[in-house]
N, C-alpha and C positions, 0 to 999 in steps of 0.2 A: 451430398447435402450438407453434411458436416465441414467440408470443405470450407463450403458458401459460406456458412453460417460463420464460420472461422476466419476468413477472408473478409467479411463485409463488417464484423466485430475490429479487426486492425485498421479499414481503412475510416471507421469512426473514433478510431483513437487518435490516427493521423490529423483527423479534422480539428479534432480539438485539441492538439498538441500544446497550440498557443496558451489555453488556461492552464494547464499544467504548470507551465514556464511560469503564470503569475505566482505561483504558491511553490515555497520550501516547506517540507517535508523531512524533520530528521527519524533518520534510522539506524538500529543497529544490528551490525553483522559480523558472521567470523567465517571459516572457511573449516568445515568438516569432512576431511579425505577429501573427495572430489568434487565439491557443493559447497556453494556458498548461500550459507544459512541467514536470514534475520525477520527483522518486525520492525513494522512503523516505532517510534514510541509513544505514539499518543494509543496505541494498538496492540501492545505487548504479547496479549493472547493469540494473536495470529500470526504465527510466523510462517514464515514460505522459504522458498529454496529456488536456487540456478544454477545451473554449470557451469554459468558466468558471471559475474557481477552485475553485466549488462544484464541477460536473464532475471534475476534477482531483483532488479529496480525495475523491471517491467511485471514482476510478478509483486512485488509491492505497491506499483501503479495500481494495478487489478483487483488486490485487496481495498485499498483507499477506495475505490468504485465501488465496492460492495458494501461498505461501511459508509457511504454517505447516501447509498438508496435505504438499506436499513432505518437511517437514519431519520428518513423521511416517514417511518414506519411505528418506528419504538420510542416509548415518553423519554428515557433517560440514558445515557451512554455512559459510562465511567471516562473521567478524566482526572489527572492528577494537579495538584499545585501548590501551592508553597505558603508555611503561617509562619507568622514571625511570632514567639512567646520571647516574656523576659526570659534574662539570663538568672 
């Protein structure tokens, strides 16, 4: 069952591939012993890991999914940005 459940999860990722490709997403990561570590940055708090980089941007994908259903969920999300003061 878990299989399914696993299987039918990738091929609705497949389907929607094509919106992903609309949207850039930057991220940052490093490589810890055998794992490459990072986090969205609009997303800091969550970070995830792969054994591949490839890994790693599909487990980043995964996060961004989870944080835009929440999103549908909770009034306010943290975002960062930028003020200009005098000097």
């Amino acid at each position: 069952m878990w299989f399914v459940v696993k299987f039918l999860s990738r091929l609705a990722k497949l389907a929607l591939k094509e919106y992903y490709y609309d949207m850039e997403l930057e991220y940052t990561y490093w490589q810890d012993g055998a794992f490459f570590v990072g986090f969205l940055n609009a997303y800091p708090d969550d970070s995830t890991q792969g054994l591949t980089l490839a890994e790693l941007e599909e487990a980043l994908i995964e996060v961004f999914e989870i944080r835009q259903e929440e999103k549908k969920h909770l009034a306010a999300i943290r975002k960062t940005g930028k003020l200009k003061v005098p000097a």
